[in-house]
N, C-alpha and C positions, 0 to 999 in steps of 0.2 A: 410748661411747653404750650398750654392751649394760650393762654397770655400773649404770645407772641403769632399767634395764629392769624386775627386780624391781617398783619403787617404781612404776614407771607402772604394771603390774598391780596392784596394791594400789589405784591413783587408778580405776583403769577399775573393779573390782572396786565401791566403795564407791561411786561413779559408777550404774553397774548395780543396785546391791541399791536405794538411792535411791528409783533413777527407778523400779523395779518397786513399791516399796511405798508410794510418792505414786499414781502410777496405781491401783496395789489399794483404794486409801484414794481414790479417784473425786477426786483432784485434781484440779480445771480447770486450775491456772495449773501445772503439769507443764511443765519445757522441759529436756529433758535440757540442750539447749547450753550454759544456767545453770548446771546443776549441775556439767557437768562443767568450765565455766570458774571456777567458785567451788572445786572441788576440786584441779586446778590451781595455780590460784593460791597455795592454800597452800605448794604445791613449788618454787615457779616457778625458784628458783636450783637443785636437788637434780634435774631432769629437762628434761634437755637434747631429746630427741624425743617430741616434746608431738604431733606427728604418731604416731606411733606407737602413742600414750594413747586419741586420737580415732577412729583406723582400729578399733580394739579396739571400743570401748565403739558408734560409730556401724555396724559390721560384727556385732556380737551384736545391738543391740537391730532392726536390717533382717531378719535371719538368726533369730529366737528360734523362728517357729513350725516352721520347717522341725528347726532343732537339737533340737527338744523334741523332732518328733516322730521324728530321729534317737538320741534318749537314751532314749526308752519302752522298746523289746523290752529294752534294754544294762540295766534295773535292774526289769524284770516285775513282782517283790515292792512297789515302789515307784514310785504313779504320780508322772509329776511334781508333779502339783500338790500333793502330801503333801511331797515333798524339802523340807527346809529352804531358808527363801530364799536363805541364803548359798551355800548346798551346792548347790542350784540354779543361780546365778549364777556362782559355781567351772567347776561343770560346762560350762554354754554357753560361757563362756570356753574353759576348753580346746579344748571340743569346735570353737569355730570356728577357733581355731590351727592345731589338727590338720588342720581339712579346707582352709580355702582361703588358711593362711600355712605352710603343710610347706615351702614351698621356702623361705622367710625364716629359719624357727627348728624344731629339729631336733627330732622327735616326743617325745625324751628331757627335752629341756629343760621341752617344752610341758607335758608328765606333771608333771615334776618342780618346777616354780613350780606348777601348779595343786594338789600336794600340800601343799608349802607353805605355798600359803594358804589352806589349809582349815588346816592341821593353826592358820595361826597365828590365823585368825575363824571355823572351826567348831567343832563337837562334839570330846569326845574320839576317837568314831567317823569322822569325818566323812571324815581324810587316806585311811585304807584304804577306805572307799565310792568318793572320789573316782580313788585310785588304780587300782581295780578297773575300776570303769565307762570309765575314760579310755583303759585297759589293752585291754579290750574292747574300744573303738569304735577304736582304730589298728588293732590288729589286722584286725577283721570290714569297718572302712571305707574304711582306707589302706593297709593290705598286701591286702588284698580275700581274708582267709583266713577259712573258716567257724569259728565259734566255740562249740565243744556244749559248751562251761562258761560262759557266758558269765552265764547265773543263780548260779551258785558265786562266779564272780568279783566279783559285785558283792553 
């Protein structure tokens, strides 16, 4: 199952950027459930917990005002609303891994796919932004340790 893990982030991910930029774009006929069963779909043999694709994508977009306003002080230089959408979507991903799936998937892992998929649909920049700010919010939110670089780091 974790094998295919990867690939459901990638489906949540693309899932996520989507439904943000129909929304942004004042789509009425918006239904994530669509999109994310149309993204799916294309996996359907390749991604064995299809529950685990849903929990993501339906847990980020419940979660996105509080995660946002979790990521603000972690990237100061950088409101959200300026971050790239994908880099955006990276982020709230991790960041809700981090916070209410830590006992499922290990803080490392969580970093370490969110790097990845920046470094593999964002910016040249994007992997050490995401690296930084992710690096930050464990620390400052899940080890609950103060962070006085925490502008440096991201």
């Amino acid at each position: 199952m974790a094998s295919n893990r990867h690939l459901g982030r990638i489906v949540a991910l693309q899932t996520l950027y989507e439904y943000e930029f129909r929304v942004g774009s004042e789509d009425a006929g918006v239904d994530v459930a669509h999109i994310l069963g149309r993204n799916l779909e294309r996996y359907e043999t390749a991604i064995d917990d299809k529950p685990f694709v849903e929990d993501l994508v339906r847990g980020v977009i419940e979660a996105t005002p509080e995660l946002d306003d979790k990521l603000r002080p972690m990237a100061p230089e950088w409101p959200i609303e300026q971050i790239a959408r994908i880099d955006r979507n990276i982020l709230r991903l991790g960041l809700f891994e981090l916070i209410y799936r830590g006992d499922k998937v290990p803080p490392k892992v969580v970093i370490n796919e969110a790097v990845e998929l920046a470094k593999a649909f964002g910016s040249d920049n994007s992997s050490k932004f995401v690296n930084g700010v992710l690096g930050t919010a464990y620390r400052t939110l899940v080890e609950g340790k103060s962070d006085t670089h925490a502008e440096s780091q991201a």
